[in-house]
C-alpha positions as CSV (number, residue, x, y, z in Angstrom):
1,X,198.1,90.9,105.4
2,X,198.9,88.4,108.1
3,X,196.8,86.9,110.4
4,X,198.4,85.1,113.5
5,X,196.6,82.4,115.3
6,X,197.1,82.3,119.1
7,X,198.6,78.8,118.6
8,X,201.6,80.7,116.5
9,X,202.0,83.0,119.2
10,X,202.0,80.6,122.1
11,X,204.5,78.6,120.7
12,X,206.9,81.5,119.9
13,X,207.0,82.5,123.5
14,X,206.6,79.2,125.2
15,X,209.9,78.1,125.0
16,X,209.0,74.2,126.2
17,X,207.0,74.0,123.4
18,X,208.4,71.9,120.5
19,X,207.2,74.5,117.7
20,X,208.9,77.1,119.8
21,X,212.4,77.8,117.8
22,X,210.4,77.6,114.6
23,X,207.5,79.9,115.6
24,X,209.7,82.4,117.1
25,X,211.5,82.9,114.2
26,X,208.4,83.1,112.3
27,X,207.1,85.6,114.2
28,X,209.9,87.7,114.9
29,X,210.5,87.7,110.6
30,X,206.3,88.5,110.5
31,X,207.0,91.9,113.3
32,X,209.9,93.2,111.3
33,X,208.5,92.1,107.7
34,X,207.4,94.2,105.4
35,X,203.7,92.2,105.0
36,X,201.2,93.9,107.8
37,X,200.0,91.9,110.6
38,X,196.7,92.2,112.0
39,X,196.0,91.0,115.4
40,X,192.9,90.0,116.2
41,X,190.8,90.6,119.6
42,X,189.8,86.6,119.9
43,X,193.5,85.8,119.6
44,X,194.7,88.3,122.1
45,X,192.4,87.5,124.6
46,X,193.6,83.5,124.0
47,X,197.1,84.4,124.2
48,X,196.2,86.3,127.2
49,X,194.2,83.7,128.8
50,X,196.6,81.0,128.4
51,X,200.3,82.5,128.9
52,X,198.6,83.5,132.5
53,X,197.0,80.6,133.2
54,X,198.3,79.0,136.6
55,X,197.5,75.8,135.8
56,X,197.9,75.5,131.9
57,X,200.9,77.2,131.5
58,X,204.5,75.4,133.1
59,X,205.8,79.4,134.2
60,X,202.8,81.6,133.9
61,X,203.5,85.6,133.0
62,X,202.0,87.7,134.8
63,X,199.3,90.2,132.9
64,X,201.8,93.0,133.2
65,X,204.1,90.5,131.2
66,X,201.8,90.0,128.2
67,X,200.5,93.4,128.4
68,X,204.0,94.6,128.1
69,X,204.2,91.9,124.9
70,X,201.4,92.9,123.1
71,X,201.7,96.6,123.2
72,X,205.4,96.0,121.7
73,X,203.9,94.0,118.9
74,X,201.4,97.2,118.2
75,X,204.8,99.7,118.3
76,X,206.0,97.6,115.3
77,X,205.2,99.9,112.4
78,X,202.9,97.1,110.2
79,X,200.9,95.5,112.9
80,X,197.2,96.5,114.1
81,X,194.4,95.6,115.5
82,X,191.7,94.3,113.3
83,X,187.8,94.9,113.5
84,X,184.6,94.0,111.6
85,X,182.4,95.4,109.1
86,X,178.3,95.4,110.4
87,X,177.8,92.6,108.0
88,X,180.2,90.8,110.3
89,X,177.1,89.1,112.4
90,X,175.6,87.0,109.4
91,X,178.6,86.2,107.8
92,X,179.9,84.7,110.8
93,X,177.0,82.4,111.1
94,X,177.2,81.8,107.4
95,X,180.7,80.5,108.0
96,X,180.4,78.3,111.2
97,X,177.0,76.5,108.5
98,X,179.2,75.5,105.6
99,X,181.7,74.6,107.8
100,X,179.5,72.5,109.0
101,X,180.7,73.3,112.7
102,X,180.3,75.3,116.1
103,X,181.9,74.7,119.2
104,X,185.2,75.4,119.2
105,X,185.2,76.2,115.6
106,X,183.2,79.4,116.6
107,X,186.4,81.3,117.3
108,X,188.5,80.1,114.4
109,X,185.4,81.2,112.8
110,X,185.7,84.3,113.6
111,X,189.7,84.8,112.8
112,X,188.7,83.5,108.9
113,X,185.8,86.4,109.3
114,X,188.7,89.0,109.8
115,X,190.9,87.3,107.5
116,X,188.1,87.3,104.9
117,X,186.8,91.1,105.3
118,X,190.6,92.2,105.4
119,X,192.2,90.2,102.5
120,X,194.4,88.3,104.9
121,X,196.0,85.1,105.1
122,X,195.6,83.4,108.7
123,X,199.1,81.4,109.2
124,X,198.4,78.3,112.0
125,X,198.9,75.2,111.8
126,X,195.5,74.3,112.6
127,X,193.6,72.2,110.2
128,X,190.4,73.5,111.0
129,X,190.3,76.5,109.2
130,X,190.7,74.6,105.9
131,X,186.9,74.1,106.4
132,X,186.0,77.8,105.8
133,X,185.5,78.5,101.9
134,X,187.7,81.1,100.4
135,X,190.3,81.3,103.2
136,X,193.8,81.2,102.6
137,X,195.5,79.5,105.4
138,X,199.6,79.2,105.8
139,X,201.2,76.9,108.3
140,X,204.3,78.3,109.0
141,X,205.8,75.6,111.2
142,X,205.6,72.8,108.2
C-alpha cells in the first residue's frame, strides 16, 4: 500500500512548484495503479490547509476546489482513507521517543504510525521519516 505525504500531493497540483511535472505524474500513475493508496486524515487536512491558504499559496483553490479533488481521488477504485488501531496512542509516543523528536515531527509521526499498522510504504521526499524504525520510505521525485 501507498502512503502519500502532503508534500507529494502539493507538488502534483501546484504547478509553480519545481517537483510539479514529476509529482503529477507520480501521482496520477499511483490513482490508476494497481498498488492501493491510503490517504491519511493528517495529510488531507495539510493539503487542505495549504492549497487554500491566501497567503501561502500563489492561486489559492477554494475549499469547493479541493473538496471536489479529494473526493475524486476516493472514486478511484484502490484508494481509501486510513484509520488507527487503539494501540495507536502509545505507539505514537513510542515513535516520536526513538526518533528522538516532536514538533513538527509529531505529524510525520503519525503518517509512519499508519504506514506501520497498514503495511504501507510512505513515498515523500522528506528525510525525516527515515528516523522512524521499521518504516519504508520511497521518494518518488529522486
Amino acid at each position: 500500500m501507498i502512503i502519500p505525504d502532503a508534500n507529494l500531493l502539493i507538488y502534483a497540483h501546484d504547478e509553480t512548484s519545481p517537483h510539479h511535472a514529476r509529482a503529477k505524474a507520480w501521482w496520477e500513475s499511483a490513482l490508476s495503479g494497481q498498488e492501493p493508496v491510503g490517504l491519511v486524515w493528517v495529510v488531507v487536512l495539510a493539503f487542505t490547509r495549504l492549497l487554500t491558504h491566501p497567503t501561502l499559496a500563489q492561486h489559492p483553490l477554494s475549499v469547493t476546489e479541493v473538496r471536489e479533488m479529494v473526493e475524486q481521488w476516493m472514486e478511484s477504485p484502490g484508494v481509501r482513507l486510513l484509520g488507527l488501531s487503539e494501540q495507536a496512542l502509545p505507539r505514537f509516543f513510542d515513535l516520536l521517543e526513538a526518533a528522538d523528536g516532536g514538533g513538527n515531527l509529531s505529524t510525520d509521526a503519525l503518517i509512519a504510525l499508519h504506514a506501520l499498522e497498514h503495511s504501507a510504504t510512505v513515498f515523500s521526499n522528506d528525510r525525516d521519516f527515515d528516523r522512524f524504525p521499521g518504516l519504508k520510505r520511497i521518494n518518488p521525485l529522486s
